[in-house]
C-alpha positions as CSV (number, residue, x, y, z in Angstrom):
1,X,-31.4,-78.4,17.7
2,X,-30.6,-75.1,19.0
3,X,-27.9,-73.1,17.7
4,X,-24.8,-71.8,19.4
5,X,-22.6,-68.8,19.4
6,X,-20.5,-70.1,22.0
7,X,-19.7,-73.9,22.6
8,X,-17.5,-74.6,25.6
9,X,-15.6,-77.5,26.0
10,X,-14.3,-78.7,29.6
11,X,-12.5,-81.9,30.6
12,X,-14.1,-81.3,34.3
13,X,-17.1,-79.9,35.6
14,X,-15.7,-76.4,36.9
15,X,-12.8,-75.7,34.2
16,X,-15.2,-73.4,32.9
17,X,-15.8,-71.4,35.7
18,X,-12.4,-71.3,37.1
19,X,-10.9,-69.9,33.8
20,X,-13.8,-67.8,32.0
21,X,-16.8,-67.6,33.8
22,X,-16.1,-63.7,33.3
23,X,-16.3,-64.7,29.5
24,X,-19.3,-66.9,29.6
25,X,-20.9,-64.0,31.5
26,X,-20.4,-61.4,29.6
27,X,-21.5,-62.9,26.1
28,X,-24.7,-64.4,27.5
29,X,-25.7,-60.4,28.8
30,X,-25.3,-60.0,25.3
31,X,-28.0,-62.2,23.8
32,X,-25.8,-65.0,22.8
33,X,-26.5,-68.3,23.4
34,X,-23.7,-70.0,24.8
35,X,-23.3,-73.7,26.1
36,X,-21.1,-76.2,27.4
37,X,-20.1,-79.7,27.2
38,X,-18.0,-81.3,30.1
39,X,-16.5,-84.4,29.1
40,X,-16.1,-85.8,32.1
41,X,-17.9,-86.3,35.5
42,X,-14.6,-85.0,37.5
43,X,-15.5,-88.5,39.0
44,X,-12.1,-88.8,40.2
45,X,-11.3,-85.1,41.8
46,X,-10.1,-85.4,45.6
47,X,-12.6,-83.9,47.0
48,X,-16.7,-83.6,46.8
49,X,-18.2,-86.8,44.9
50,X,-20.0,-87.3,41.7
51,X,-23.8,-87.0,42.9
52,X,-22.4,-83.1,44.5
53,X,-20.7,-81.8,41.6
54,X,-23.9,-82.8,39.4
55,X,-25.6,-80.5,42.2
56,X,-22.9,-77.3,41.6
57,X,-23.0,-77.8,38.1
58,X,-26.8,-77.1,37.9
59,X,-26.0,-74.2,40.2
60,X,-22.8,-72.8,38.3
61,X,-24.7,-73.1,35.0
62,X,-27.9,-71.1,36.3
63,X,-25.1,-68.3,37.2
64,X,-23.5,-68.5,33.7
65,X,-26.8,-68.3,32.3
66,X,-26.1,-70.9,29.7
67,X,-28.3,-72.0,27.5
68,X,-27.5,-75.9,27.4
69,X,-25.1,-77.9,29.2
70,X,-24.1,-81.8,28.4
71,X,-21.7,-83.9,29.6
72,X,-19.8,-86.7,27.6
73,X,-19.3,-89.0,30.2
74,X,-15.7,-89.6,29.5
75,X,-13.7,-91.4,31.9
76,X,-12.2,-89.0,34.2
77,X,-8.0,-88.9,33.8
78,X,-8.2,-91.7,31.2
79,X,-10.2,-90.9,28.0
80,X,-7.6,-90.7,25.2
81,X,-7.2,-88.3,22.2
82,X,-8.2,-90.6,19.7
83,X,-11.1,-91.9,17.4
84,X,-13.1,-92.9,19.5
85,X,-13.5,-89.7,21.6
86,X,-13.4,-87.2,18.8
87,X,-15.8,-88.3,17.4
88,X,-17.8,-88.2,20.6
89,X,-17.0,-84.1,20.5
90,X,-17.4,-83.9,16.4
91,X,-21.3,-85.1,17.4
92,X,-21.4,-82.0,20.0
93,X,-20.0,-79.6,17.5
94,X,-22.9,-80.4,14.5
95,X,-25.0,-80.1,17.1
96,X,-24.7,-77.4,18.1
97,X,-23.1,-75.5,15.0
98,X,-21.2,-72.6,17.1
99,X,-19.4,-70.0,15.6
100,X,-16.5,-70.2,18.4
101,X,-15.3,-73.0,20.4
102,X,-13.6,-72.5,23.9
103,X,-11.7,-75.1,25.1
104,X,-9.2,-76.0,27.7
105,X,-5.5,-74.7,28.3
106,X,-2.7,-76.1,25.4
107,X,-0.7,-77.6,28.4
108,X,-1.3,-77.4,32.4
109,X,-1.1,-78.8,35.4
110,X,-3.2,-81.5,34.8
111,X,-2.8,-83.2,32.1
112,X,-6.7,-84.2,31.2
113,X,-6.5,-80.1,30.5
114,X,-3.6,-80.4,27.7
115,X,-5.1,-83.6,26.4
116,X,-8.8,-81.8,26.1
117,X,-7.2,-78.8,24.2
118,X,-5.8,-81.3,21.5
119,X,-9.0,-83.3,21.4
120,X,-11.4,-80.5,20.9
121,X,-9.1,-78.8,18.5
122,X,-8.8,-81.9,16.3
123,X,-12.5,-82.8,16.4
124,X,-13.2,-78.7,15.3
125,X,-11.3,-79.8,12.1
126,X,-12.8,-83.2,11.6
127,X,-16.3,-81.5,12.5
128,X,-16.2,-79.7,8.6
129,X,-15.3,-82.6,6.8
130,X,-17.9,-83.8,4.7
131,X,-17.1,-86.9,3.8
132,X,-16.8,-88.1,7.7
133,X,-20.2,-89.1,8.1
134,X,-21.7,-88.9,12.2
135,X,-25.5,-89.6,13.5
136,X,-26.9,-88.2,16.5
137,X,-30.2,-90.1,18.0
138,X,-30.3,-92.3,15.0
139,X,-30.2,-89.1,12.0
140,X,-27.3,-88.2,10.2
141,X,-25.2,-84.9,10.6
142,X,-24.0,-82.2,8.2
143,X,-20.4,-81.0,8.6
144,X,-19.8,-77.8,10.0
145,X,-17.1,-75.2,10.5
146,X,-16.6,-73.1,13.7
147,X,-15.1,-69.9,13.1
148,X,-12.4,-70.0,15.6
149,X,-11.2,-72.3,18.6
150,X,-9.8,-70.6,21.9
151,X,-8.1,-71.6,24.9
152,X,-9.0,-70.9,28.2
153,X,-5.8,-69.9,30.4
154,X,-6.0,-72.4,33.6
155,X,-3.3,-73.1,35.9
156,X,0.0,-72.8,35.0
157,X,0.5,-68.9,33.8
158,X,0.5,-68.5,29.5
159,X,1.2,-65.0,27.7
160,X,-2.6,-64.6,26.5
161,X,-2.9,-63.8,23.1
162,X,-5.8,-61.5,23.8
163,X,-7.8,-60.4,26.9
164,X,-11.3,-60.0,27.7
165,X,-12.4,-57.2,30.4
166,X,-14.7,-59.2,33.0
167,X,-14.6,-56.0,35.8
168,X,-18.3,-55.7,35.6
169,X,-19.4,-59.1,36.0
170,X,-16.6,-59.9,38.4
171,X,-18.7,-60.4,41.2
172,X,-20.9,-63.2,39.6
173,X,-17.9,-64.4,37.8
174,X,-17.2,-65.6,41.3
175,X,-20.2,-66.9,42.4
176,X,-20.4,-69.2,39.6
177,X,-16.8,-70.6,40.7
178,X,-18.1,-70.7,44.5
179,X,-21.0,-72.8,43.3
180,X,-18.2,-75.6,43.6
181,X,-17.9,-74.9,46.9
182,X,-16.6,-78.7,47.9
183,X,-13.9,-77.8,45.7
184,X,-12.5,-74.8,47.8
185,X,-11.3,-74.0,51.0
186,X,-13.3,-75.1,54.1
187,X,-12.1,-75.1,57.5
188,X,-14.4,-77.7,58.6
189,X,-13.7,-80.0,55.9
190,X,-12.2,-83.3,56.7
191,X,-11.3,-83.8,53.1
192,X,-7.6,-83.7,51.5
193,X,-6.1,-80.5,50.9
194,X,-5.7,-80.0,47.1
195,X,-3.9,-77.2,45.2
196,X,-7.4,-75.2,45.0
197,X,-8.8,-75.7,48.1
198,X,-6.1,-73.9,50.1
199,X,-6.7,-70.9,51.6
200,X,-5.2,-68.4,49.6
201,X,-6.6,-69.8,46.5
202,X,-8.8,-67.3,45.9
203,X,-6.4,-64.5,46.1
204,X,-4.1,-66.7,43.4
205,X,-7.8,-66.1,40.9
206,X,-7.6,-62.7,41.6
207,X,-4.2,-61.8,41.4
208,X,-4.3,-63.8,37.9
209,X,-7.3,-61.3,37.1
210,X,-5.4,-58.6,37.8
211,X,-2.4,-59.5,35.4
212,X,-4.0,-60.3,33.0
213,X,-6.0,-56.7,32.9
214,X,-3.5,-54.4,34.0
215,X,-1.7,-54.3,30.6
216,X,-5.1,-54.1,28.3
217,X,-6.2,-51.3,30.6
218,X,-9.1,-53.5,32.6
219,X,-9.1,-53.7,35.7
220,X,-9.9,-57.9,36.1
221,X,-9.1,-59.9,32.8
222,X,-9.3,-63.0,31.6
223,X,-6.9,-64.4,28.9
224,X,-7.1,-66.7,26.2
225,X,-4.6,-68.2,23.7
226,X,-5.5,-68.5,19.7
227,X,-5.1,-72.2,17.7
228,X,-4.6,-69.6,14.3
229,X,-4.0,-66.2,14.0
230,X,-7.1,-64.4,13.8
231,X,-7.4,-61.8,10.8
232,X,-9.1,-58.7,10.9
233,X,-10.0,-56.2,7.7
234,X,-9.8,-52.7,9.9
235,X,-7.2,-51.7,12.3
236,X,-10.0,-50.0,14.3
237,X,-11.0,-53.8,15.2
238,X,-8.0,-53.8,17.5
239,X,-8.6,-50.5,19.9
């Protein structure tokens, strides 16, 4: 199995690219490998259908330039922080073996977002535990320790406990979030209005870009929130 830097946890197909395609981006130019696992099918989002967002995830991912992508198949607004489903996500993490795991916002407008930052952060911890045994395609699984787990700022506005500066990947950082084009405004489209497809949606991702950037100096940012403080051996680290 291929190694991972990066491992990216979403509870929908496009939480991703809404909050850190910039991120994702940047880290894959790089040479890392990065990846993500969706837990769900969004199978239940208002607009688009399940057979379309299968289509803009293969088109968001080739824009990412990620170098695997999985879905869980978790039941859209109903899987449940428990047993059962962390497990599921401890499977992904020894894997995949990343140093850093991204995952959703702590708390947000919808709650599979909250619910998905508790999951993933539980199954990083049970993920190093040796004596919690997991197979994968019928062959056991040695614990492993990520690094670090980060959240992804979504909806509802957090203070970020750090900021990455996505102004020179800002253009593709939104052509990976247009690749879920059902999912934005269309003035032809028949389909319920939801809080992202409105008109001045877009202008709402850049004006969060924006704040975020302005006080670290960038120009478009992209925040994230720490689950432990991170520690650091040279003060240099931090310019």
């Amino acid at each position: 199995m291929e190694k991972l830097d990066i491992l990216a946890f979403a509870a929908h197909p496009d939480d991703v690219e809404l909050a850190c395609a910039g991120s994702i981006i940047l880290e894959v130019k790089k040479g890392r490998n990065v990846g993500i696992v969706d837990l769900t099918a969004g199978e239940l989002g208002t607009r688009g259908n399940k057979v379309l967002r299968l289509r803009e995830v293969e088109a968001a991912s080739k824009v990412l330039g990620i170098s695997i992508r999985e879905n869980l198949g978790f039941r859209d607004c109903f899987f449940q922080d428990d047993e059962e489903h962390q497990l599921e996500v401890v499977k992904m993490i020894r894997k995949y073996r990343p140093d850093v795991i991204i995952c959703n916002a702590v708390s947000d407008r919808h709650p599979d977002h909250g619910k998905a930052s508790s999951l993933v952060l539980k199954a990083a911890f049970l993920s190093r535990l040796p004596k919690l045994e997991t197979s994968l395609l019928g062959s056991s699984q040695s614990a492993w320790n990520p690094r670090a787990v980060y959240h992804y700022i979504q909806d509802r506005y957090h203070r970020p406990d750090f900021v990455i500066d996505v102004t020179s990947v800002w253009e593709e950082r939104i052509k990976a979030m247009m690749a879920f084009s059902s999912q934005f405004y269309n003035p032809d489209s028949a389909e319920p209005e939801t809080p992202i497809s409105t008109k001045n949606f877009l202008d709402f991702v850049e004006g969060r870009a924006l704040e975020f950037g302005k006080p670290a100096g960038f120009r478009y940012g992209e925040g994230f929130m720490v689950s432990r403080i991170p520690g650091v051996t040279d003060l240099l680290q931090l310019l």
